[in-house]
C-alpha positions in Angstrom: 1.2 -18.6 -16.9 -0.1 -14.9 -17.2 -1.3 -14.8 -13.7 1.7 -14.4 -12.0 3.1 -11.6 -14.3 -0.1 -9.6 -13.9 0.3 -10.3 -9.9 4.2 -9.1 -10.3 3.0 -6.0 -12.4 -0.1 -5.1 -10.3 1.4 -4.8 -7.4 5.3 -4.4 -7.2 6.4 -7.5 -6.3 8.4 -8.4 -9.4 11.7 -8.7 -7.4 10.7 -11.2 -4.6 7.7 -13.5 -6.5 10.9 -13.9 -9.2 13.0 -15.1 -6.4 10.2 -17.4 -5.0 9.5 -18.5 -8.4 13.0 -19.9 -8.6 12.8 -20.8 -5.8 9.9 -23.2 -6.4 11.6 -24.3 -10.5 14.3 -25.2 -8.8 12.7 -27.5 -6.6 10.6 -28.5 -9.4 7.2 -27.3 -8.4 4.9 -25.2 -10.1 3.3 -22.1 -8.4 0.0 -22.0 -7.2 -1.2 -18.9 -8.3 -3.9 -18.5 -5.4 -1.0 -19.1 -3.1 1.3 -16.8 -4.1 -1.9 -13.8 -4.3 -2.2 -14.6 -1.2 1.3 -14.5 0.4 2.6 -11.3 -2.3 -1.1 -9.0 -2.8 -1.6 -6.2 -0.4 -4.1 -6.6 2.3 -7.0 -4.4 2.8 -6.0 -1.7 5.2 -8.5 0.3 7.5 -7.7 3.8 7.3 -7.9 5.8 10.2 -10.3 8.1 11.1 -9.4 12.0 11.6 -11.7 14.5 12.7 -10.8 17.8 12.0 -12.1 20.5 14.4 -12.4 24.0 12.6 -11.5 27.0 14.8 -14.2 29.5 14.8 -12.8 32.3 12.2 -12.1 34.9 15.0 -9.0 32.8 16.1 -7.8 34.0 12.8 -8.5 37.6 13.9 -6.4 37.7 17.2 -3.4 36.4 15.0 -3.7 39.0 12.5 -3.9 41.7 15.2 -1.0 40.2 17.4 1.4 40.5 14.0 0.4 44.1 13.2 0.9 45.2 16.6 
């Protein structure tokens, strides 16, 4: 099964989907490889968004007069 080394590789996981895999040999299942996408591939994460308000340029000014006085 190549899908869950390319799962493993893809996204980090090697450690914990080899213990789950294991896991389920042991027990003498065989993974289901839409099951473990599901449980070990990140999500889809909203990023936030930041708005960045620009100080007008003669902000800038003051501080260069308040460090040469």
């Amino acid at each position: 099964m190549v899908g869950p080394l390319e799962l493993a590789g893809r996204h980090g996981v090697e450690a914990v989907l080899a213990e789950r895999l294991d896991t389920l040999f042991e027990a003498g299942e065989l993974p289901d490889l839409k099951q473990l996408r599901d449980e070990f591939a990140p999500r889809q994460t909203l990023c936030p968004e930041v708005v960045v308000q620009m100080p007008p340029v003669s902000v800038y000014d003051e501080l260069l007069d308040e460090v040469a006085a």
